[in-house]
MIVOGU-403200 format. One line per field, with one value per residue (C-alpha): residue number from 1; residue in one letter; x, y, z. Coordinates in pm, 1 decimal. Each point is the difference from the previous one (the first is absolute). Example, Ala and Ser with C-alpha at 12.3 -4.5 7.8 and 13.67 -1.06 7.14 Angstrom:
<sites>
i = (1,2)
aa = (A,S)
c1 = (1230.0,137.0)
c2 = (-450.0,344.0)
c3 = (780.0,-66.0)
</sites>
This chain:
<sites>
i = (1,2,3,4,5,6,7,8,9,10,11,12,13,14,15,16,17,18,19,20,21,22,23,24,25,26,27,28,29,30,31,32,33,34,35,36,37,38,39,40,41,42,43,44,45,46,47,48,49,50,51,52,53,54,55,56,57,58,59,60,61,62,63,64,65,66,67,68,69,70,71,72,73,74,75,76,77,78,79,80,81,82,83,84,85,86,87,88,89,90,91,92,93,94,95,96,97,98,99,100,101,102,103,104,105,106,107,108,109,110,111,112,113,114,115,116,117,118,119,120,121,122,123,124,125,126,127,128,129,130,131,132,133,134,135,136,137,138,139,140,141,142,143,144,145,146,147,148,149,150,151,152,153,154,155,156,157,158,159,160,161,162,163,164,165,166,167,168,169,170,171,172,173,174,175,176,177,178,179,180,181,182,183,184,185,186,187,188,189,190,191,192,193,194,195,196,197,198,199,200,201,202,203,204,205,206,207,208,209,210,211,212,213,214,215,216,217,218,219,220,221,222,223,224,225,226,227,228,229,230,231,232,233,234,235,236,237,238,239,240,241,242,243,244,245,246,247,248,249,250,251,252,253,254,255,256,257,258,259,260,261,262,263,264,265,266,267,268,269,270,271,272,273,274,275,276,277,278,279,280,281,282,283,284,285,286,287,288,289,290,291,292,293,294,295,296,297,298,299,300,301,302,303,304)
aa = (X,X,X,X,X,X,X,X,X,X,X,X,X,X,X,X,X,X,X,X,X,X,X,X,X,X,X,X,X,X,X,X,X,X,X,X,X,X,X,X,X,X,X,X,X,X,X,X,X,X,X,X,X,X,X,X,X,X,X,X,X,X,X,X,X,X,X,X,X,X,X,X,X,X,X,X,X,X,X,X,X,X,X,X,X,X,X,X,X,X,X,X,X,X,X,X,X,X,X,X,X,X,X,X,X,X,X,X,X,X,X,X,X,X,X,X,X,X,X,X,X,X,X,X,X,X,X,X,X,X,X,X,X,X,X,X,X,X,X,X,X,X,X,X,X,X,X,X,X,X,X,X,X,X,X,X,X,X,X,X,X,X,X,X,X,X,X,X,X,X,X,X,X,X,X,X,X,X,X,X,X,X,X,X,X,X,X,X,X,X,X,X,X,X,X,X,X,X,X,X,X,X,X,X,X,X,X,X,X,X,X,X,X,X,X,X,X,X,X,X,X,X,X,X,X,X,X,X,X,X,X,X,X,X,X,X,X,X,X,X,X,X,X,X,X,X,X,X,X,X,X,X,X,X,X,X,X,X,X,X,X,X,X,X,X,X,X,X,X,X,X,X,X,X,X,X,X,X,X,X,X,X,X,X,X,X,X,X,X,X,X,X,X,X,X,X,X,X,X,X,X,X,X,X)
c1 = (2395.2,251.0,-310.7,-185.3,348.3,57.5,-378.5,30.8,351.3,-129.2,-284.6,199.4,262.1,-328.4,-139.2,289.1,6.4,-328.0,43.0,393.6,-93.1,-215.2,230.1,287.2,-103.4,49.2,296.7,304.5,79.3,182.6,353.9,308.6,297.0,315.9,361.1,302.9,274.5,422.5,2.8,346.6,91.3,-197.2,275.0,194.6,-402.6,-119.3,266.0,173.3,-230.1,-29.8,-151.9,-345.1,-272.7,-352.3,-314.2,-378.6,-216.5,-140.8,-427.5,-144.0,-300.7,50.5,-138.8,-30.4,-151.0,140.8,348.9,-47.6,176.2,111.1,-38.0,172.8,-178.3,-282.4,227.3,139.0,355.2,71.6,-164.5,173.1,337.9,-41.6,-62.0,297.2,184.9,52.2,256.1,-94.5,-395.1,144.9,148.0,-261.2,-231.9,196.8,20.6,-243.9,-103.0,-11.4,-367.6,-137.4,47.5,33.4,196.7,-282.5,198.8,83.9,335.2,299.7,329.3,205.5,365.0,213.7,-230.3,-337.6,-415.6,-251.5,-413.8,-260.2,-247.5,-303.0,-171.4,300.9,-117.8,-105.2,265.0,245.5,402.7,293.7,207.1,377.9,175.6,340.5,114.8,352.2,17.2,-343.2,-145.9,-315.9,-91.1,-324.1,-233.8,-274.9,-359.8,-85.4,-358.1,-20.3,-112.4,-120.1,-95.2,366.3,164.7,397.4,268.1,364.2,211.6,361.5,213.4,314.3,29.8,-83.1,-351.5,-291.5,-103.0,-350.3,-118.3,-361.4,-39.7,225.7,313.7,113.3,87.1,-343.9,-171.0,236.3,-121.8,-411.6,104.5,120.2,-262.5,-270.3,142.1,101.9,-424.5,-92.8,186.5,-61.3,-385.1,-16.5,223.7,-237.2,-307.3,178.0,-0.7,-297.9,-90.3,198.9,-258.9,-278.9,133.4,106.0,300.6,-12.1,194.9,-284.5,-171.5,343.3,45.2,-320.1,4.5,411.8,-194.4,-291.5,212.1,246.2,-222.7,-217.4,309.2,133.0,-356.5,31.9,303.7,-78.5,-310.1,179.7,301.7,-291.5,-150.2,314.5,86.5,-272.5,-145.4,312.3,-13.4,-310.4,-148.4,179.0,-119.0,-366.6,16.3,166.1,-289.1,-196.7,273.5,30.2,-401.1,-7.5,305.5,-163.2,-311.7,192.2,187.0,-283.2,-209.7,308.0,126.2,-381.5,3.8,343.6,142.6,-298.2,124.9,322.1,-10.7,35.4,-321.0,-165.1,-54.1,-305.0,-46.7,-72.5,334.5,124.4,-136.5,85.2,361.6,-20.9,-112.2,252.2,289.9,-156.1,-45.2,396.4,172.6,-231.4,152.0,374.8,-77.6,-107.5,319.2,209.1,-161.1,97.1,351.8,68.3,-213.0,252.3,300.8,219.5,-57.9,228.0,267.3,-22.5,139.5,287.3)
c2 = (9701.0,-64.9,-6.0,-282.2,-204.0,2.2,-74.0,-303.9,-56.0,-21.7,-240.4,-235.0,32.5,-37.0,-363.6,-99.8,-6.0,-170.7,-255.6,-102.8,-300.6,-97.5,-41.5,-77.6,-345.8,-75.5,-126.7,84.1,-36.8,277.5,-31.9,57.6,84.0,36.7,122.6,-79.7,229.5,45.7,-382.1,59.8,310.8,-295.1,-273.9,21.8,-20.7,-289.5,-174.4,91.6,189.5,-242.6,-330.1,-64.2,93.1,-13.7,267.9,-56.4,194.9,-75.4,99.0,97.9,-214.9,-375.3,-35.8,170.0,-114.5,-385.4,90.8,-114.4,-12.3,-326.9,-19.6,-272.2,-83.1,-110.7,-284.6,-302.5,-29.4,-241.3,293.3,267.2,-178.5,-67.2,372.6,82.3,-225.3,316.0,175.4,351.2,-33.4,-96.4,276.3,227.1,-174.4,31.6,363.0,113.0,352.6,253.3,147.1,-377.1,90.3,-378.1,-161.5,-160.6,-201.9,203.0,111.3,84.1,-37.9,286.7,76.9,350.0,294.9,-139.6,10.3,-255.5,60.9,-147.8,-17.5,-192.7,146.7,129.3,107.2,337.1,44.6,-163.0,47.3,-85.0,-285.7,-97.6,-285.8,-70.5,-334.3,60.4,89.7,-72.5,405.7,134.5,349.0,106.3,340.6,173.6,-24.2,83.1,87.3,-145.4,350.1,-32.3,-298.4,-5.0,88.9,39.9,30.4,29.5,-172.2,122.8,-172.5,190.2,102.3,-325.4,100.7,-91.3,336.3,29.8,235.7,4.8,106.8,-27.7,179.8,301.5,-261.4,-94.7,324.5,152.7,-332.2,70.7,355.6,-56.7,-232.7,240.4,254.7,-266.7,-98.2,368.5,88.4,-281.2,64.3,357.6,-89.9,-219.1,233.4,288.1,-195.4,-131.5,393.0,94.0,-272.4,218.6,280.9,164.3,161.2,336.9,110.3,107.5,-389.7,-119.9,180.1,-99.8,-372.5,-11.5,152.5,-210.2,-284.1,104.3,71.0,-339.9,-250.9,126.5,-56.5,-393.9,10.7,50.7,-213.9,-300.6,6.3,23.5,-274.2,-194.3,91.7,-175.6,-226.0,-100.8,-3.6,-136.9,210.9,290.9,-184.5,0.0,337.7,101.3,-40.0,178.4,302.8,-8.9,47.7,352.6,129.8,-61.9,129.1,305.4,27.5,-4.8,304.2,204.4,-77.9,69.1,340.0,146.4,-176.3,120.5,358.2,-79.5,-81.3,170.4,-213.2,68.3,-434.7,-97.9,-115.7,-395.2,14.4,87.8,-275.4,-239.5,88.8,-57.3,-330.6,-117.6,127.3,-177.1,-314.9,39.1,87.2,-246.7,-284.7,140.6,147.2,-370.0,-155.5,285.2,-75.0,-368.9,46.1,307.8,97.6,-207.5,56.6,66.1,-422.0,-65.8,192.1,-217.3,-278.7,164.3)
c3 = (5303.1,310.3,249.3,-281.0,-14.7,414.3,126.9,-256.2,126.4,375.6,-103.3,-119.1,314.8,196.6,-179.6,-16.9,403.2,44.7,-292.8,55.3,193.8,-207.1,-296.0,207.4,55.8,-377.9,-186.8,148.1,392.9,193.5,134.3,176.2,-168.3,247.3,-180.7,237.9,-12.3,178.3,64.3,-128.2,254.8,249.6,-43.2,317.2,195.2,-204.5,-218.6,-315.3,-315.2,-218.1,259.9,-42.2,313.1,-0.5,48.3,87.5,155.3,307.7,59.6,251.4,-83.7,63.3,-362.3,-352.9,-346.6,16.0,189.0,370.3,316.3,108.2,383.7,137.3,343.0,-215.7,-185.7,94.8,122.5,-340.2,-202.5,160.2,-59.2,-341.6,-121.6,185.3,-244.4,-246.3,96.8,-56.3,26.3,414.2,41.4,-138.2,209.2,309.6,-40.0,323.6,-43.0,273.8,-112.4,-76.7,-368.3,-199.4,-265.3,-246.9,-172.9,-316.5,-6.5,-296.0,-90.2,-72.3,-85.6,37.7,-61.3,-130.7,47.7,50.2,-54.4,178.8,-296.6,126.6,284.7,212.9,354.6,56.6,346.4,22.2,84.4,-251.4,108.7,-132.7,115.7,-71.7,68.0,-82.5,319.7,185.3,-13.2,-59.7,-57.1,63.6,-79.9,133.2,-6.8,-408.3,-141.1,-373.0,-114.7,-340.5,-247.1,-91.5,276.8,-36.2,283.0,33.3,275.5,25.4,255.9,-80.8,329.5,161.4,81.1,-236.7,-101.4,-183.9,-198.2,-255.1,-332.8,-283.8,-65.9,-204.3,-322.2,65.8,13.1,-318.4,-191.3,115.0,-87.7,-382.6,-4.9,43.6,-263.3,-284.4,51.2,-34.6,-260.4,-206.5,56.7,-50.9,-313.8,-140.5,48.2,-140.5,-325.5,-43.4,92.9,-351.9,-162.9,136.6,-115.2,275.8,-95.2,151.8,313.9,196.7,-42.4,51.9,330.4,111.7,-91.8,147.6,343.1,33.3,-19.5,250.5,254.8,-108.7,-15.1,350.9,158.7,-185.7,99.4,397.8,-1.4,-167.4,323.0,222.1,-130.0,-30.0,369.0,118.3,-194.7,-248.9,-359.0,-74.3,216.0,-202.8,-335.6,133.9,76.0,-343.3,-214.0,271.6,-36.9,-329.7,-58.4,276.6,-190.8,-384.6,152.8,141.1,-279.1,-249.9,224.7,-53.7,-387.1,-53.5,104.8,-74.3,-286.8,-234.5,70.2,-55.9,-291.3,-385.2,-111.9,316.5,-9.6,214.9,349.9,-166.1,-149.2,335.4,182.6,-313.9,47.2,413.4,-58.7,-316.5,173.6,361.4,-163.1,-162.1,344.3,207.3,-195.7,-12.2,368.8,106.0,-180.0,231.7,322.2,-21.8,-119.5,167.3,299.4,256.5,-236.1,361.8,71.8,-292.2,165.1,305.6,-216.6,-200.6)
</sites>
């Protein structure tokens, strides 16, 4: 049974690989999401807490999606004076990067601890830059790799330096965390009733249904953050049904062949598979209802 759930397991890890791009490309963009941090410990660098400064992030490619650099030997003196009219857009634009890095002219305004997200194709390197024009600063990072299809950094300046570091944090991993067991208990919940319908009541089918669906859900469970890694959430969607097909045809193999024995009525093999597919078809629609509300449950946190 554990060999049947992992080779299907590996499969999907394996499509999922070669078709990501693919899928990808629909619906949703990937992005950028950078959480500032200790601007108030970073008063006495770059003006008090609570002033407002401003964050883009500068590409190493002159262009991306429709955000472009604007490169001022190829404008006309009037031109070039007139976009320095805004203020802050000037500044950004002065900005001259020691690696050639450039500002494309997408950039945010922030106050006190706070994040901004490049949502529409962000570049894939590129450096953090903060300016402060309180009084006249900017604070730049390293070279950065966007390294998944939502891609999420953290840039403390506490210190005065623009420390970066990828991933989310511990909130953020506790929230994906409760996430994941609220999903599997509510599924395995659900099947377990429509099990009693069935008339599988005994502790021995009980065992083996609670199991099966342990081992199946965590398997969903890792091929759905794959998916989502790479390709985002439609990606994941796509790749839901796909899951949710290997693990009622897994499922189905095994309730075939052990539930009938455990049993009192010794119930058939069809009844097995009958009661794979109703309770399926009851925790793909409640599962699909869970992914959306609660498969990125930590990006509410970001906003409380």
């Amino acid at each position: 049974m554990k060999r049947l759930i992992v080779s299907i397991f590996f499969s999907l890890t394996t499509l999922i690989n070669i078709s990501v791009i693919a899928f990808a490309d629909c619906g949703p963009k990937y992005s950028v999401t950078i959480k500032v941090t200790g601007v108030e410990s970073a008063k006495e660098y770059y003006g008090e807490a609570g002033g407002v400064y401003y964050a883009t992030l500068l590409s190493k490619a002159i262009t991306t999606g429709p955000a472009f650099a604007y490169i001022e030997d190829e404008h006309s003196a009037d031109e070039v004076l007139k976009m320095h009219e805004n203020k802050i857009w000037s500044a950004l634009q002065s900005y001259r990067d020691a690696d050639g890095y450039y500002y494309l002219g997408e950039h945010w305004e922030l106050s006190g601890d706070d994040l901004f997200c490049w949502g529409y194709y962000p570049p894939n390197e590129f450096k953090i830059l903060l300016y402060f024009p309180e009084t006249g600063q900017y604070l730049v990072s390293g070279p950065l790799e966007r390294y998944a299809f939502t891609a999420y950094f953290t840039a403390d300046i506490s210190d005065g330096a623009l420390n970066v570091s990828k991933g989310k944090g511990a909130v953020d991993f506790l929230a994906e965390v409760i996430a994941f067991f609220v999903r599997v208990a509510i599924t395995i919940g659900l099947e377990l009733l429509v099990a009693l319908w069935f008339q599988y009541r005994s502790k021995k089918a009980v065992k083996i249904i609670l199991i099966t669906n342990i081992i199946t859900q965590v398997m969903l469970n890792i091929v759905l953050n794959i998916a989502n890694f790479k390709g985002g959430i439609i990606t994941a969607a796509m790749f839901y049904l796909l899951a949710e097909l290997a693990v009622l045809a897994t499922e189905a193999i095994i309730y075939a062949i052990k539930l009938p024995k455990a049993t009192e009525n010794c119930t058939g093999a069809v009844r097995a598979g009958l009661y794979a597919l109703a309770a399926n078809t009851c925790s793909f629609v409640a599962g699909g209802f869970l992914t959306v509300i609660l498969f990125n449950m930590s990006d509410w946190f970001r906003y409380i």
